[in-house]
N, C-alpha and C positions, 0 to 999 in steps of 0.2 A: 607418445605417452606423455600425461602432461606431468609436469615438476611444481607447480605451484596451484593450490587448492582454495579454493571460495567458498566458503560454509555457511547461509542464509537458507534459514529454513521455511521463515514466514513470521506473521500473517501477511494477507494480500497488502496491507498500508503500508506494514515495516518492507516489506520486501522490494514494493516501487521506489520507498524513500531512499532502499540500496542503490537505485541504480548510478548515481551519481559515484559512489564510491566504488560499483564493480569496474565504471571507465577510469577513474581514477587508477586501478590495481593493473588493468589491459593496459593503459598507456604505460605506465610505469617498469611492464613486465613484456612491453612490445617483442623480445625474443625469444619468449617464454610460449610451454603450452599449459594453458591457462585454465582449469576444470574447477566448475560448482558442483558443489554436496547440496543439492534440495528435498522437498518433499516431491513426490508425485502430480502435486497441486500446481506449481508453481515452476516444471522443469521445463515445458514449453514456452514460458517467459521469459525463463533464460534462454534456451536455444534462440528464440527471432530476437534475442537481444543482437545476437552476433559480436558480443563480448567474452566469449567464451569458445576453447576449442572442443571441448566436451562438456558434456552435464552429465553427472552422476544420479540417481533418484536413490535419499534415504531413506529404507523402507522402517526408520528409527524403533530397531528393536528394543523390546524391553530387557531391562537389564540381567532378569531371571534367565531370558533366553539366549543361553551359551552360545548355543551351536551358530546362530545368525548374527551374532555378538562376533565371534570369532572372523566369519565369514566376511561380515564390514571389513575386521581389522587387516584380513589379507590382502582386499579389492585396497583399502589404501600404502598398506605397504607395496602392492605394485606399484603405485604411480610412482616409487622413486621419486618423493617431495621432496624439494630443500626449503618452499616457503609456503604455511598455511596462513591463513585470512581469518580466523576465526570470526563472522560480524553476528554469529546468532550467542555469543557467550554464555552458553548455558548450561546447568550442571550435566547436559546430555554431552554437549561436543567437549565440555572438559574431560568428560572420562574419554574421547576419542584421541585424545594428546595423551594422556596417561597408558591408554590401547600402544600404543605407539612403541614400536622400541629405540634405542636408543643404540646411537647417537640421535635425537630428534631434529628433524626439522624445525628452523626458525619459524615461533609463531607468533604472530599478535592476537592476543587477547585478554582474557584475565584468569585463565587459569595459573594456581600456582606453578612455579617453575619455568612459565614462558620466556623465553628471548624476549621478546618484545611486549611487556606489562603495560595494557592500558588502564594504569593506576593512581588520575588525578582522583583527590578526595573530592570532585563537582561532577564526576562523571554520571552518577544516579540522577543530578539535578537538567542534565542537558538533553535539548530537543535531540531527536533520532540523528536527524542529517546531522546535526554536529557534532554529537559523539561519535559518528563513524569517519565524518573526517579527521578529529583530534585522534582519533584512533587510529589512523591509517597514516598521519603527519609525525605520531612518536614512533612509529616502521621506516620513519622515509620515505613514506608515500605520498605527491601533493603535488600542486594542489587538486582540492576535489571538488567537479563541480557539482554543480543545483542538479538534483535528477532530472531525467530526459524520459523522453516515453514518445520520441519523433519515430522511433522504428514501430510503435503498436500499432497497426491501423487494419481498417477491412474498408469495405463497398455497403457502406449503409444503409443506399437505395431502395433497396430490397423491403424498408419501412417504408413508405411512403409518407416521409414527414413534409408538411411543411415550413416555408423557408422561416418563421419566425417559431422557435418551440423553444419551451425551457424541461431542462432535466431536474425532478423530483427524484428524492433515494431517500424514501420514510423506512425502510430496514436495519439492520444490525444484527447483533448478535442475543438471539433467542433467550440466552440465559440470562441477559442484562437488559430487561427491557426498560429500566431507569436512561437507557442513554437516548429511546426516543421521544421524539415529539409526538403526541397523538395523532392520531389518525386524521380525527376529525379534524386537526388545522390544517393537515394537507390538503383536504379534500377542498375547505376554506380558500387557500391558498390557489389550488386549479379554479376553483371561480373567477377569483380576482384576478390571476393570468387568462382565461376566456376573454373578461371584460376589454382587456387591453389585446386583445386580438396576438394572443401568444398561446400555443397549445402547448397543455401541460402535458410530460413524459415522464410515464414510471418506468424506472428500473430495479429491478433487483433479480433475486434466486428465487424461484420452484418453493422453497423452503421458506420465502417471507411470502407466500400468496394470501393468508390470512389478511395480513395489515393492507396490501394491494386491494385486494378485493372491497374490505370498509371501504376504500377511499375510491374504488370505483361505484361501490352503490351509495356513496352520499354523492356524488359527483359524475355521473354516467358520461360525460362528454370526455376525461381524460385516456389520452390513450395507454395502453398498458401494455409495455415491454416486456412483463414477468417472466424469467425464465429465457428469454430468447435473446439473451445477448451475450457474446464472450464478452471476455477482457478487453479482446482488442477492438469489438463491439463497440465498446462502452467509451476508450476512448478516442475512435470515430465520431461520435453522436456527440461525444463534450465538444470536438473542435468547432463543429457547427452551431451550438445552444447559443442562444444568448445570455442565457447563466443557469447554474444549479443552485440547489437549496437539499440539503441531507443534514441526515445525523453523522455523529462520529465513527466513521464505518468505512471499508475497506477502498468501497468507488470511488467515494469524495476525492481521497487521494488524489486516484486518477484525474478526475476533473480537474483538480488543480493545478499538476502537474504539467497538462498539457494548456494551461491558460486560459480556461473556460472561468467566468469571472465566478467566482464558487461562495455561496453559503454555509457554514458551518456549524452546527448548532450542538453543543457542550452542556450537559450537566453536570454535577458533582463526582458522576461515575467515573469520570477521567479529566486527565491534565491536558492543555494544551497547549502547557510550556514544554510540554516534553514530546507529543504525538498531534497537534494539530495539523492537518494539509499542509503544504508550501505551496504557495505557484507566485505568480505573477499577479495574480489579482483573487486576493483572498479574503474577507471577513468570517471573524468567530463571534457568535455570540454565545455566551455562556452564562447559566442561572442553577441555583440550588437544585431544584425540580424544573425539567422542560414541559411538565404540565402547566406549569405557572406563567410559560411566557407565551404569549402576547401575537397573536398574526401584525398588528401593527408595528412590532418590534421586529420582526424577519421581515418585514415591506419596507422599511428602513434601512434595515441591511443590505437589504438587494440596491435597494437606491443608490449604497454608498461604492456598490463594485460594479452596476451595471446604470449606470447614469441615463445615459442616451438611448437604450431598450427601455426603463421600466421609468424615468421620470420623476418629479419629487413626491 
């Protein structure tokens, strides 16, 4: 049964930039059994993390709903917790420390009353990975390294890429379509990679086929992953790229994380002093409206993280 609890609930970005701080908690708790609270979405993530002795799935009731309310509250007072992780800090997992009876288990995060208060007044102003390390350093937890994503992988094969391809992710999130680039410069974009003898590769979800599809009928030579790739798909296909180019959106993450030289491309929709990629080899470009910018200015960019692929 485990004793200490990991509470990340999502989205796909925040939940990879965890990962750095779930091996931080495993190493720290090496005699411990070690369980995540997630979504449904993201509990196979955890399990091939292999930082974890169970994963729990939060089927996060609503608050109306007693009877399933209750029934979380049992499934954690089994574990016999002495230490939870709170890193999704939200007003749903605070009412899960409040669920709680007491005496409570030691937790870090910011609900009122916790042992362990992650309570700098800079804490709303800090990138992800950093506030979960400063958060897991005022627990005693440290250090935490850069996320890792060496254990995602699949057999890629099965695409028939060839050896020079670059990864496109013109997607996001449907409700915020201020955070993409259009279309049309992607499709711009897979020409001027043709030219330079690199095939362009889309990725995304079943659910972005619209934006996919534009930019395979202005551009019929790109090939289109739509829909057919997992997670660990995706970050298979990064380690081989010579580089990506996306919007602010879940994949990039990934790309980054596993060192694929990655583009990034930022409107005013979001910060990315606070949620931009990490990796190894990253550029942001960031403008008011991404309508406004420029293929010359992402052909720049790329120049600046993938030199020796794309050239001045």
């Amino acid at each position: 049964m485990a004793n200490v609890l990991v509470i990340k609930h999502g989205a796909l970005g925040d939940f990879v930039m965890a990962t750095g701080a779930f091996a931080a908690i495993r190493a720290h708790h090496a005699g411990d059994r070690v369980a995540l609270l997630t979504t449904t979405a993201f509990a196979d993530l955890g399990r091939s993390s292999n930082l974890f002795d169970e994963v729990l799935v939060d089927e996060r009731p609503g608050f109306w709903q007693l009877g399933r309310v209750l029934a979380l509250r049992r499934q954690l007072v089994a574990l016999g917790l002495k230490r939870v992780y709170d890193l999704q800090t939200s007003d749903r997992t605070g009412m899960y420390f409040r669920l709680l009876p007491s005496p409570k288990p030691t937790w870090s995060g910011i609900v009122r009353g916790c042992s362990h208060p992650h309570a700098t007044p800079h804490r709303g102003r800090l990138h992800t990975i950093d506030r979960l390390a400063e958060q897991l350093a005022l627990a005693g937890v440290g250090p935490t390294p850069a996320p890792d994503l060496g254990w995602l992988t699949a057999d890629v094969t099965r695409f028939g890429l060839p050896a020079r391809y670059a990864l496109l992710v013109p997607g996001g999130a449907p409700h915020r379509p201020a955070k993409r680039w259009p279309a049309y410069r992607y499709a711009e974009l897979a020409a001027m990679l043709l030219e330079r003898a690199i095939a362009p590769v889309l990725i995304g979800t079943r659910s972005e086929h619209e934006v996919l599809d534009e930019i395979r009928r202005r551009e019929s030579r790109v090939r289109d992953l739509g829909g057919q790739t997992s997670l660990a798909d995706i970050a298979a296909l990064a380690r081989g790229a010579v580089f990506g180019v996306g919007n602010d959106t879940g994949p990039m993450h990934i790309l980054a994380i596993t060192g694929c030289p990655s583009v990034v491309l930022f409107s005013a929709e979001s910060n990315p002093t606070r949620t931009a990629p990490r990796g190894p080899s990253v550029t942001i470009r960031q403008v008011e409206d991404l309508a406004t910018l420029p293929l010359a200015a992402v052909n720049a960019a790329i120049a600046e993280v993938a030199q020796s692929a794309w050239g001045p």
